[in-house]
ZARO-132446 format. One record per atom (N, C-alpha, C): residue number from 1; residue in three letters; atom name; x negated, y negated, z. Coordinates in steps of 0.05 Angstrom, whole numbers, padded with zeros to 5 digits. Layout:
N
NUM/ALA/CA/X/Y/Z
...
END
This chain:
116
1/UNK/N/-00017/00024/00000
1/UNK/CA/00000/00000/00000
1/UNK/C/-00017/-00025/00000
2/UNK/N/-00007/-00049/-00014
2/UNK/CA/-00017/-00075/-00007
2/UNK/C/00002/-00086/00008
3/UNK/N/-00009/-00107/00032
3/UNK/CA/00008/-00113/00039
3/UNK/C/-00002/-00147/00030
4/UNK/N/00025/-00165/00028
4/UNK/CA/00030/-00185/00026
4/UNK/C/00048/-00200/00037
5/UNK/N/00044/-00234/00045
5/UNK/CA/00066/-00250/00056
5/UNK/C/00089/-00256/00033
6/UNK/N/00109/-00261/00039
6/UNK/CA/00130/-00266/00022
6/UNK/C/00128/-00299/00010
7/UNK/N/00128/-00294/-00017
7/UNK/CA/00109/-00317/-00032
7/UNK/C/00088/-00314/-00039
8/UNK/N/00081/-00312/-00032
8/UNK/CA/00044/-00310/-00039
8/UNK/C/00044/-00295/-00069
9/UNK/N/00031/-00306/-00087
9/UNK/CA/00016/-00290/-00111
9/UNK/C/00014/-00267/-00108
10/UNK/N/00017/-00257/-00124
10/UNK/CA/00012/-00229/-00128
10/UNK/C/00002/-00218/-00155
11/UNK/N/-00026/-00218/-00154
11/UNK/CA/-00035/-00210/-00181
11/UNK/C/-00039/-00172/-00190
12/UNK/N/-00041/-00182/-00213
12/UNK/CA/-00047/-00151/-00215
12/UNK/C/-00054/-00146/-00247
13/UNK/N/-00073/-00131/-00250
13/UNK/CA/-00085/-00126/-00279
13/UNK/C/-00084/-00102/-00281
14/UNK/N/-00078/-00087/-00313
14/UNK/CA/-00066/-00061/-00320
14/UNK/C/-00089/-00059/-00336
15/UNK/N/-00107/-00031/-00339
15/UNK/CA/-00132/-00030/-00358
15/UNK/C/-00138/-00008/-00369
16/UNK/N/-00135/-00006/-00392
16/UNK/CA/-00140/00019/-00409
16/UNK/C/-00166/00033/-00414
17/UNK/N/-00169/00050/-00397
17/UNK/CA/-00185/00074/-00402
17/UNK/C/-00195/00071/-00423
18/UNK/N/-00212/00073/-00451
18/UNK/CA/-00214/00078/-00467
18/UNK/C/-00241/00062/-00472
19/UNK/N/-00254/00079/-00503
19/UNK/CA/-00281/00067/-00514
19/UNK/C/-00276/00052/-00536
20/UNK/N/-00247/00064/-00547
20/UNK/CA/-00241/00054/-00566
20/UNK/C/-00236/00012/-00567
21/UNK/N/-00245/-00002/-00572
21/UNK/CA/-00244/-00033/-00581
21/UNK/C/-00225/-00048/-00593
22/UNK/N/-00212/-00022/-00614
22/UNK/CA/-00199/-00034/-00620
22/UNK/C/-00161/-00028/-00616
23/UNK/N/-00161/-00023/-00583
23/UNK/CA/-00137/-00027/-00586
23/UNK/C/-00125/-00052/-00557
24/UNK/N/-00107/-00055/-00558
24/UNK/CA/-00091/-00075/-00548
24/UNK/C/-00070/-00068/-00528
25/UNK/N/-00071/-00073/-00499
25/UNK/CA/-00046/-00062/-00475
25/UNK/C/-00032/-00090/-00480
26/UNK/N/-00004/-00079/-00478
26/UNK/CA/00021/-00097/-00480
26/UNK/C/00035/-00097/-00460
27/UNK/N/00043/-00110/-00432
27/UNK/CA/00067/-00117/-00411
27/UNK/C/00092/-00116/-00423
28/UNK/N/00096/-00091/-00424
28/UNK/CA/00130/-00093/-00436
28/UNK/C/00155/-00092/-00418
29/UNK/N/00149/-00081/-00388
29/UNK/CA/00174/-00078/-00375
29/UNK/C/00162/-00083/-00345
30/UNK/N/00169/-00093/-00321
30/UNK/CA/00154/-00086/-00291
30/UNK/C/00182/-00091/-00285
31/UNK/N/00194/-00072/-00264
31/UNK/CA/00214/-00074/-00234
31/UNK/C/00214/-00065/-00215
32/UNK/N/00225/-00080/-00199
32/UNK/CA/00215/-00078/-00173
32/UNK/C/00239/-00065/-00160
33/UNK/N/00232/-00054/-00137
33/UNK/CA/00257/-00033/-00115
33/UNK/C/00241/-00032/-00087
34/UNK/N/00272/-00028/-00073
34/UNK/CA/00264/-00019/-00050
34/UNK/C/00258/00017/-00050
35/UNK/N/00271/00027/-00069
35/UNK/CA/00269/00063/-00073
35/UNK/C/00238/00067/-00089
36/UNK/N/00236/00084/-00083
36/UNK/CA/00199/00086/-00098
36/UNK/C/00207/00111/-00121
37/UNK/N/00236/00118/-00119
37/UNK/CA/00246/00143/-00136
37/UNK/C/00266/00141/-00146
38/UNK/N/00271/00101/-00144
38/UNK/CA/00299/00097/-00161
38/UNK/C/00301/00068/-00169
39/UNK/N/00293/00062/-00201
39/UNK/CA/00290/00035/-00197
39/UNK/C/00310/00028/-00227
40/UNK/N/00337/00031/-00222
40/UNK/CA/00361/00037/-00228
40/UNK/C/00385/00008/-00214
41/UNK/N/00378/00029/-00193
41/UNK/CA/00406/00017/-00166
41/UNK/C/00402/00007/-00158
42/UNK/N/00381/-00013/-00140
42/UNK/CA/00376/-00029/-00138
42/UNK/C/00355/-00044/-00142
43/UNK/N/00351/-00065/-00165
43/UNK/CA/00328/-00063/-00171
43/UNK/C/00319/-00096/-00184
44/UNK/N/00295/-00111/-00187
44/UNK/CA/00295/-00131/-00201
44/UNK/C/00279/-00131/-00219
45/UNK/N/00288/-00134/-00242
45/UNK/CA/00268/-00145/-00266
45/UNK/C/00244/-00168/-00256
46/UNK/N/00227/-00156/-00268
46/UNK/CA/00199/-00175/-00263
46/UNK/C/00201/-00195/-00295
47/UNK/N/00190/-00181/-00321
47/UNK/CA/00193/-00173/-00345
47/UNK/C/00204/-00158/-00357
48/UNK/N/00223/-00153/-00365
48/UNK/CA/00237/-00137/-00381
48/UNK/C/00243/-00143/-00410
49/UNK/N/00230/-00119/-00433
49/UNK/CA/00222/-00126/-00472
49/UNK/C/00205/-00146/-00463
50/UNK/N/00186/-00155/-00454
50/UNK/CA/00162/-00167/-00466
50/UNK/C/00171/-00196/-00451
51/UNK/N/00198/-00205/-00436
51/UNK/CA/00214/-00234/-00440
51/UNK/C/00201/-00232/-00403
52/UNK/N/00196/-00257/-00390
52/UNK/CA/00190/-00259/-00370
52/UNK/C/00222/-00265/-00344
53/UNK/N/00236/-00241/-00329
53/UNK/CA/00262/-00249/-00319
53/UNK/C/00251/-00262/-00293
54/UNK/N/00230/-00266/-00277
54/UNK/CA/00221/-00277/-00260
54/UNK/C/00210/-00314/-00268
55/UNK/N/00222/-00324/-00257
55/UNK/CA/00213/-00351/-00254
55/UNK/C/00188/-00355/-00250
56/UNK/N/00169/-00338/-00232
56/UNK/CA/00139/-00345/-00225
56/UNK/C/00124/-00322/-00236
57/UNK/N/00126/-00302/-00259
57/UNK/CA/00113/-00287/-00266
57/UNK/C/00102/-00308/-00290
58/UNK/N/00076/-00306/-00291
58/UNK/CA/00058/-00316/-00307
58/UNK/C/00038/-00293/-00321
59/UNK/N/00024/-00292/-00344
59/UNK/CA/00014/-00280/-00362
59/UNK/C/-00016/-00290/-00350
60/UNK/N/-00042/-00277/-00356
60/UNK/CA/-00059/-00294/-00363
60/UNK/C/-00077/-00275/-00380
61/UNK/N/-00098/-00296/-00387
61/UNK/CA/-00106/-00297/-00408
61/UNK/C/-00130/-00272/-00406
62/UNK/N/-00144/-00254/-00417
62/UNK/CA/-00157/-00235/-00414
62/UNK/C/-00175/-00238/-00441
63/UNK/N/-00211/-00240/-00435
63/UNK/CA/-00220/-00235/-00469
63/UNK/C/-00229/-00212/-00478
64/UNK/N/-00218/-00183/-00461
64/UNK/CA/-00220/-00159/-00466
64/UNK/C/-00191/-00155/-00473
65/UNK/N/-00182/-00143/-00503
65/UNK/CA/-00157/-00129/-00515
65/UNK/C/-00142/-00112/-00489
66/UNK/N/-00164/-00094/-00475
66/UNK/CA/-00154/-00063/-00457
66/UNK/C/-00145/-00077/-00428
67/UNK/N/-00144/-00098/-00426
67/UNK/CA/-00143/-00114/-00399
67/UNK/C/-00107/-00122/-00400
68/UNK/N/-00088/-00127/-00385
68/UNK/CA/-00076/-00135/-00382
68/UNK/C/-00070/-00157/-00355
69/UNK/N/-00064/-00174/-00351
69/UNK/CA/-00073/-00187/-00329
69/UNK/C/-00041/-00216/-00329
70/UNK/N/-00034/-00204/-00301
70/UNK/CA/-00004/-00226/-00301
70/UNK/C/00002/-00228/-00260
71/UNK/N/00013/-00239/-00254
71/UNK/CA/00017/-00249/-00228
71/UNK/C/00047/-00256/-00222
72/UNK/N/00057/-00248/-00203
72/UNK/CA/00085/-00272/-00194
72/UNK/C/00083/-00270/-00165
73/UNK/N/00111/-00274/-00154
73/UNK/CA/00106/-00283/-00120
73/UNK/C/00120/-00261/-00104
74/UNK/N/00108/-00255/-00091
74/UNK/CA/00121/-00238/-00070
74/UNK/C/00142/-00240/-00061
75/UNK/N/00162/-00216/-00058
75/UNK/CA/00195/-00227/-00047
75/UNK/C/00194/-00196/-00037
76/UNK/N/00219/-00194/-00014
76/UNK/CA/00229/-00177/-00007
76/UNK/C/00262/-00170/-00014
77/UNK/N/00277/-00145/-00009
77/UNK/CA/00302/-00144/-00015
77/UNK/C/00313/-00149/00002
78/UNK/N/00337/-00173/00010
78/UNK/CA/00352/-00180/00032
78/UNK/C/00342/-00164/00049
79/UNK/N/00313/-00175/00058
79/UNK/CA/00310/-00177/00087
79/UNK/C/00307/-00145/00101
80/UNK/N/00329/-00132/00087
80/UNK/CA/00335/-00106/00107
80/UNK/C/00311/-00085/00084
81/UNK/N/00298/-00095/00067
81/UNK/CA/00278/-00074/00057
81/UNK/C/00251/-00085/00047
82/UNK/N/00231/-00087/00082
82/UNK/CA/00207/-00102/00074
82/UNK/C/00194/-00080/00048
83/UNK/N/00198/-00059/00040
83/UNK/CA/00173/-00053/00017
83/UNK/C/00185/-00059/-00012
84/UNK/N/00170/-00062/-00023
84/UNK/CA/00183/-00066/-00060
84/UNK/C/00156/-00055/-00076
85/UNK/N/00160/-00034/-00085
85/UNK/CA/00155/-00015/-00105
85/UNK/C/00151/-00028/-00136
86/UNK/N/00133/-00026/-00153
86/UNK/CA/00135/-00038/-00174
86/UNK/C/00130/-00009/-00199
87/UNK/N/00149/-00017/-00223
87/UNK/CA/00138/00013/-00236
87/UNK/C/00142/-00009/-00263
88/UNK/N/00122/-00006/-00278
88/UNK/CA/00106/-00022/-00308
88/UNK/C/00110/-00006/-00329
89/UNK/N/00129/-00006/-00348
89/UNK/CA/00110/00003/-00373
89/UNK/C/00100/-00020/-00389
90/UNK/N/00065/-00002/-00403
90/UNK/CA/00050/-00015/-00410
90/UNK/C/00053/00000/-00446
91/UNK/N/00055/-00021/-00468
91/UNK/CA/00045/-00003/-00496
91/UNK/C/00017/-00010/-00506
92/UNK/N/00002/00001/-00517
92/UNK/CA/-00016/00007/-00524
92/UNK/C/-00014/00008/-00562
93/UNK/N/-00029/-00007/-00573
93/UNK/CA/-00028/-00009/-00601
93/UNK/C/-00052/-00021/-00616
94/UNK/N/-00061/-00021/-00636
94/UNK/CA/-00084/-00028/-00645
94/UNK/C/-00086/-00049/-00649
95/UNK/N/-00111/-00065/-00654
95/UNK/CA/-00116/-00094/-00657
95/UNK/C/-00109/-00095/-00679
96/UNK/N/-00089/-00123/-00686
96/UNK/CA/-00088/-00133/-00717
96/UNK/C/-00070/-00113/-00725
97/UNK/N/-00050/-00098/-00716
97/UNK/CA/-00025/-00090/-00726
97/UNK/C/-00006/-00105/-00718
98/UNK/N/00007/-00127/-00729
98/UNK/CA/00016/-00150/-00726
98/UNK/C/00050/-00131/-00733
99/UNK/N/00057/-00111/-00744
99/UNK/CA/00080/-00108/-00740
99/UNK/C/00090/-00084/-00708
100/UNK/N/00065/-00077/-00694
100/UNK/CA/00076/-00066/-00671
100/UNK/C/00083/-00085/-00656
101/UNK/N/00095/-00059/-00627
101/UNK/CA/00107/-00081/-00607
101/UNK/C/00089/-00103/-00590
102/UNK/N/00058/-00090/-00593
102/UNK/CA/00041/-00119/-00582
102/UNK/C/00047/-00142/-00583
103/UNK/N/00050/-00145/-00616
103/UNK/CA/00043/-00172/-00633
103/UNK/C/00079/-00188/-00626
104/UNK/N/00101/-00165/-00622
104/UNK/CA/00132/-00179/-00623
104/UNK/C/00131/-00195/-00601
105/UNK/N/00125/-00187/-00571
105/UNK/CA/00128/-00215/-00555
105/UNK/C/00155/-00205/-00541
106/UNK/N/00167/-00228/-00531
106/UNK/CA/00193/-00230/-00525
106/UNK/C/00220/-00214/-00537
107/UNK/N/00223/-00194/-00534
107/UNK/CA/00252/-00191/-00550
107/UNK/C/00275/-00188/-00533
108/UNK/N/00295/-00206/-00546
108/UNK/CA/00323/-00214/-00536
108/UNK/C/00329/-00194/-00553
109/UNK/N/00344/-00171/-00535
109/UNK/CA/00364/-00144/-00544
109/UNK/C/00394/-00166/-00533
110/UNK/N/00406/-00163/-00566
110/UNK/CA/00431/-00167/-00564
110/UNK/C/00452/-00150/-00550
111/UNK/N/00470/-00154/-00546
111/UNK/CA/00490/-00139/-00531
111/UNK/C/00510/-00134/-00557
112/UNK/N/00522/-00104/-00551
112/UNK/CA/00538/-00087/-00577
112/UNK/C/00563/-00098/-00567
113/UNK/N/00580/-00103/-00593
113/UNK/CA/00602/-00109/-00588
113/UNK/C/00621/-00079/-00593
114/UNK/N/00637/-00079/-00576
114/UNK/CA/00650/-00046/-00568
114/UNK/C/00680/-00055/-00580
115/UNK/N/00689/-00048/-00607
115/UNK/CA/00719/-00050/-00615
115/UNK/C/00735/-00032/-00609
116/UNK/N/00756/-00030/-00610
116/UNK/CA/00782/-00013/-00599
116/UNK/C/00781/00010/-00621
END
């Protein structure tokens, strides 16, 4: 466990194993829970598709591709659940493939419209 005050920064960098140079880690999803085996039911978006749902989650800048490197602020769940669990997916794609999900960024998933 880390422990932290509520607020405080919270950094954290994701880093790919590899020799390979030329590929690229992407922040596509982080949420947070009080369940460490359910992050479903109750749960908060950090980032979710690449779009930042946290007000103080910030990106930064890395001049290694395999590095991923982002921060936001420490919070707890009403009070009644000091731990919060974080579970990330990370994609992985090659440098200069400008049509994977690296290169897309932000995506706003529309909502389906359901007819009778």
């Amino acid at each position: 466990p880390y422990y932290i005050d509520l607020n405080q920064n919270l950094y954290l960098q994701a880093y790919l194993h590899s020799s390979d140079p030329n590929l690229v880690v992407f922040v596509d999803t982080c949420v947070a829970s009080p369940d460490p085996h359910d992050f479903n039911t109750l749960a908060y978006d950090i980032i979710r598709n690449g779009c930042a749902k946290d007000s103080s989650y910030v990106t930064y800048y890395s001049p290694y591709n395999h590095f991923a490197r982002f921060k936001f602020n420490a919070f707890e769940f009403i009070s009644r659940h000091t731990l919060v669990y974080l579970q990330c997916e990370l994609v992985v794609c090659r440098l200069g493939d400008y049509s994977s999900r690296c290169y897309q960024g932000c995506i706003h998933r529309s909502k389906r419209d359901t007819s009778s």
